[in-house]
Backbone as a chain_set.jsonl record, in Angstrom:
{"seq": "XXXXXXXXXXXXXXXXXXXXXXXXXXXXXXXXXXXXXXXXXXXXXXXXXXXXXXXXXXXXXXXXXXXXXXXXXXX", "coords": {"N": [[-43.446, -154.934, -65.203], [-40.999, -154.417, -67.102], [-38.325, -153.4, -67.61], [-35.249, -152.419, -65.564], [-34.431, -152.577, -62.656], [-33.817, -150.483, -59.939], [-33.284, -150.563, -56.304], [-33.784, -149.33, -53.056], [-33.215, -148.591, -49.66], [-32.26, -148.964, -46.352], [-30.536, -151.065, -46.538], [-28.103, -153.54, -46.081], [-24.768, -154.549, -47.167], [-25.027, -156.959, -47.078], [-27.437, -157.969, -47.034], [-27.784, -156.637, -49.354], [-26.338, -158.077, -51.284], [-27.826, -160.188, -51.027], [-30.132, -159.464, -52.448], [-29.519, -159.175, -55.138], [-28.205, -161.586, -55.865], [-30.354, -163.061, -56.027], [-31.642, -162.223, -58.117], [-33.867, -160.118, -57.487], [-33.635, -157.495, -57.829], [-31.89, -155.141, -60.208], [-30.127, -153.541, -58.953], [-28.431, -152.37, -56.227], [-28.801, -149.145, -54.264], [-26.948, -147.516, -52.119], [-27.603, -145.297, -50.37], [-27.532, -143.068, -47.587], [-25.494, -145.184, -46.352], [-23.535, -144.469, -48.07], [-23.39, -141.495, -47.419], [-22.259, -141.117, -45.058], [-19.647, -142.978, -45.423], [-18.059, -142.138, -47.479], [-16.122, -143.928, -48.645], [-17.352, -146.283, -49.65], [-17.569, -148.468, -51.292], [-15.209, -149.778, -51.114], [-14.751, -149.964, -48.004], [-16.666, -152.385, -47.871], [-15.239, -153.967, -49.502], [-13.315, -154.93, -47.963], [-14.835, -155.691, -45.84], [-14.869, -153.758, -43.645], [-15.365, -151.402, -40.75], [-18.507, -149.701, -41.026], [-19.189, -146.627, -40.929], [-22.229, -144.897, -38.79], [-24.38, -142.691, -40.109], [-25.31, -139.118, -39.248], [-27.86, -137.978, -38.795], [-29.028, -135.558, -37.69], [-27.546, -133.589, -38.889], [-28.661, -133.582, -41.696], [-29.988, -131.919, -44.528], [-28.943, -129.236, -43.725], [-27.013, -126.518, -43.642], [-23.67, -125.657, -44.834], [-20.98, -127.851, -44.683], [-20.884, -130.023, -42.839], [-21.62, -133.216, -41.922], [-21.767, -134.155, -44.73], [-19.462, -133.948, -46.055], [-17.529, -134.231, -44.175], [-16.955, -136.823, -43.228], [-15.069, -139.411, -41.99], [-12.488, -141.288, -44.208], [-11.401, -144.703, -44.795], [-8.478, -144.79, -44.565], [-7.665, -142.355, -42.995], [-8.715, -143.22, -40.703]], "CA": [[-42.352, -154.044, -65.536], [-39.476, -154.97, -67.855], [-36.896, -152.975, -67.281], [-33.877, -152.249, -64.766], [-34.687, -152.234, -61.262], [-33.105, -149.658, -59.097], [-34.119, -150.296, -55.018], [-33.273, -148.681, -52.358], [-33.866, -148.143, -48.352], [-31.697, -149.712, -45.025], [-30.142, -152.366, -46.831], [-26.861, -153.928, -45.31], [-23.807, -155.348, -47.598], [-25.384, -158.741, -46.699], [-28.894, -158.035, -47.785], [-27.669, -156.071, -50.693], [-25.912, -158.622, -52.143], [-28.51, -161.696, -51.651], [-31.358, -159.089, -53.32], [-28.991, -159.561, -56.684], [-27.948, -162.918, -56.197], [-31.515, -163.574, -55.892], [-32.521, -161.7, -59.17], [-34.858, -159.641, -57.409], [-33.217, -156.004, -58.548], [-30.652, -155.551, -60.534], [-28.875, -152.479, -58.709], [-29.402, -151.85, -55.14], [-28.622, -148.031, -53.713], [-26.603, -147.372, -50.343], [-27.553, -143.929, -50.076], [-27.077, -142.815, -46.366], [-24.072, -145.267, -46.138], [-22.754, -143.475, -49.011], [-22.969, -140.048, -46.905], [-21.58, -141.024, -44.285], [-18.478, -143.638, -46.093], [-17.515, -141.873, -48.857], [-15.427, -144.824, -49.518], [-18.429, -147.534, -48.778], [-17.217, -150.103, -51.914], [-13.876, -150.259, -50.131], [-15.189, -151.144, -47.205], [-17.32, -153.223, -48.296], [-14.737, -155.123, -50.135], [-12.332, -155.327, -46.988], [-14.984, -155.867, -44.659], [-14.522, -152.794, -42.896], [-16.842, -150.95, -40.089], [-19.276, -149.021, -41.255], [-19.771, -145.216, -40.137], [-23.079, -144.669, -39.391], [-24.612, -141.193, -40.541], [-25.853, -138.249, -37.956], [-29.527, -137.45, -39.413], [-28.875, -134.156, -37.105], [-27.09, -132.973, -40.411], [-29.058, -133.846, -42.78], [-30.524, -130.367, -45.092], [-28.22, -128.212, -43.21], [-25.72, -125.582, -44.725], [-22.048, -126.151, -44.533], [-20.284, -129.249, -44.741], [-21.165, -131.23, -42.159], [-22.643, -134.266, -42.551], [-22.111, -134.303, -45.863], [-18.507, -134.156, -46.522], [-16.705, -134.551, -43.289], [-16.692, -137.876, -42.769], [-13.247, -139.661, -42.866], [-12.292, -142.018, -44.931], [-10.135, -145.913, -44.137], [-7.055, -144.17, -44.505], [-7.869, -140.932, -42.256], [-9.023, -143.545, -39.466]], "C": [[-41.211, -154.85, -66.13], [-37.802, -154.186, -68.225], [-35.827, -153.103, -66.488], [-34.741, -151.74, -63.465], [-33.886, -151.891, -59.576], [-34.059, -150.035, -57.324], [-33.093, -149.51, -54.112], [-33.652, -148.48, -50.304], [-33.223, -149.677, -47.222], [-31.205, -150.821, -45.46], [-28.67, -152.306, -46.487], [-25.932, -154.035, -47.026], [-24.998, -156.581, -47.584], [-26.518, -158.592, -47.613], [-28.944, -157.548, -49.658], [-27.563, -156.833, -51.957], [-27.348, -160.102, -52.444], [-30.023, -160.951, -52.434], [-30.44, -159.485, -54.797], [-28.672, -160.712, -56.821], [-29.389, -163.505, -56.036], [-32.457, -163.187, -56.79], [-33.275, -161.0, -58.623], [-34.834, -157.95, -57.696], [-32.294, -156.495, -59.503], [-29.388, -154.218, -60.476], [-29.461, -152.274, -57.006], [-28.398, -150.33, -54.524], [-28.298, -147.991, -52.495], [-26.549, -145.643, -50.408], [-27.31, -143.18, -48.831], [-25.847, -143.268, -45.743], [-23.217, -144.448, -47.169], [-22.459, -141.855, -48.479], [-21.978, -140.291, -45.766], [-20.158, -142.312, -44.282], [-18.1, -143.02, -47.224], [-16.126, -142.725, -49.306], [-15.822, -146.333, -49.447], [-18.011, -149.187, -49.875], [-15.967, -150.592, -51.458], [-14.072, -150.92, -48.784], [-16.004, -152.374, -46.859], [-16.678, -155.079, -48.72], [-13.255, -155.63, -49.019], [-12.762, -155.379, -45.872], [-14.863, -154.601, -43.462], [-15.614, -152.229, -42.008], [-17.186, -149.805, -41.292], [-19.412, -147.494, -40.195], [-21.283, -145.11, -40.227], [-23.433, -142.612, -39.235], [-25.401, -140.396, -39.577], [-26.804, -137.727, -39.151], [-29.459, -136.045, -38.779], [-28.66, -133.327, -37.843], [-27.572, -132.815, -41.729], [-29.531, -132.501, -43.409], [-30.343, -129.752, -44.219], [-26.966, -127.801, -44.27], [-24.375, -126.259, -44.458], [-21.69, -127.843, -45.169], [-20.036, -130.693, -43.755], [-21.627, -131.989, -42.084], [-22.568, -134.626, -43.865], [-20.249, -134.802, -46.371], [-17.385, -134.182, -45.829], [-16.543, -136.03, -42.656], [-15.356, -138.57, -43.154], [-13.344, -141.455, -43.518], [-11.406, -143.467, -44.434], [-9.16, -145.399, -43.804], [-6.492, -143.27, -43.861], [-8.094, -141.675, -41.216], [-7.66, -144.389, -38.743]], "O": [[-40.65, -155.805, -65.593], [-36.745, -154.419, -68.811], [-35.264, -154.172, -66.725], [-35.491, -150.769, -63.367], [-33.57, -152.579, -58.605], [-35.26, -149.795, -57.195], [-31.939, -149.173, -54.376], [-34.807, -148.112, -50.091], [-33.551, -150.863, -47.261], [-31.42, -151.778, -44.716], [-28.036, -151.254, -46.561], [-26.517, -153.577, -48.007], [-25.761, -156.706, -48.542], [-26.541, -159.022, -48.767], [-29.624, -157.855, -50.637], [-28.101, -156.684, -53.054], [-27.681, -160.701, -53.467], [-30.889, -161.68, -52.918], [-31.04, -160.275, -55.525], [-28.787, -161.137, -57.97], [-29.373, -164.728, -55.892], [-33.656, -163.453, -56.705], [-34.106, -160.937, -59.529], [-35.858, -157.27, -57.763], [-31.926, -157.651, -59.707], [-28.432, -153.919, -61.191], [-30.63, -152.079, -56.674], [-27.198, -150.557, -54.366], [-29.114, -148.349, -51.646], [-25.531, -144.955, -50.481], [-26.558, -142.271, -49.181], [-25.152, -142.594, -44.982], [-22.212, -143.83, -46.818], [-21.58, -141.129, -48.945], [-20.954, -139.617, -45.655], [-19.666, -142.564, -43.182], [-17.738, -143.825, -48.081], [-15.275, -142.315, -50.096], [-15.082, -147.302, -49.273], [-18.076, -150.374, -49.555], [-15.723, -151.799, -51.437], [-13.707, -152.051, -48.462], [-15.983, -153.105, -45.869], [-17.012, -156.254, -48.569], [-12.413, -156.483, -49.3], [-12.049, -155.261, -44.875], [-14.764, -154.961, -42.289], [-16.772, -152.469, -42.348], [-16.458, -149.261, -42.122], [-19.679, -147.443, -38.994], [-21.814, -145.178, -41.335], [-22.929, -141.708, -38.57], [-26.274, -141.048, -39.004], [-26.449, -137.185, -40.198], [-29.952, -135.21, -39.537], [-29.295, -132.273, -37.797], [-27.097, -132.143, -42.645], [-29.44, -131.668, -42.508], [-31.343, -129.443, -43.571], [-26.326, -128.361, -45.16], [-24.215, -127.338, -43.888], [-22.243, -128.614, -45.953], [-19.422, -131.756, -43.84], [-22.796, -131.619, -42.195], [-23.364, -135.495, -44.221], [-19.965, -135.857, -46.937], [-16.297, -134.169, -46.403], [-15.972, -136.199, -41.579], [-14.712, -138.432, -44.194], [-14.078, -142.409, -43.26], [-10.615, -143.203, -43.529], [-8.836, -145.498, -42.621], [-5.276, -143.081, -43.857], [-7.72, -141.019, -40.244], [-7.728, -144.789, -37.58]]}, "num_chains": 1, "name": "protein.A"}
């Protein structure tokens, strides 16, 4: 394969970064931290905890789980 390589699945900050500094993608996906940080490159870049995400929510109606999580600035 010679293209752009998107991965994805349980990867930390830490791991994230030594898959690109290690050439072995060249994008990696925080999809679950992304639901539950909706501000995950901020904390990322200040070190910050991590929320983790309630799977209880997951493909349910409403807005829970999805868009109630708070943000650095809300905590």
């Amino acid at each position: 394969y010679k293209g752009r390589l998107m991965i994805n699945n349980g990867f930390s900050q830490e791991k994230g970064n030594r898959v690109i500094q290690e050439d072995l993608a060249d994008l990696v996906a925080f999809g679950k931290l992304f639901i539950s940080n909706p501000d995950l490159p901020k904390r990322f870049e200040l070190n910050a905890n991590i929320a983790q995400w309630d799977e209880s929510t997951f493909y349910t109606p409403g807005k829970k789980g999805y868009t109630d999580y708070s943000l650095l600035t809300e905590i």
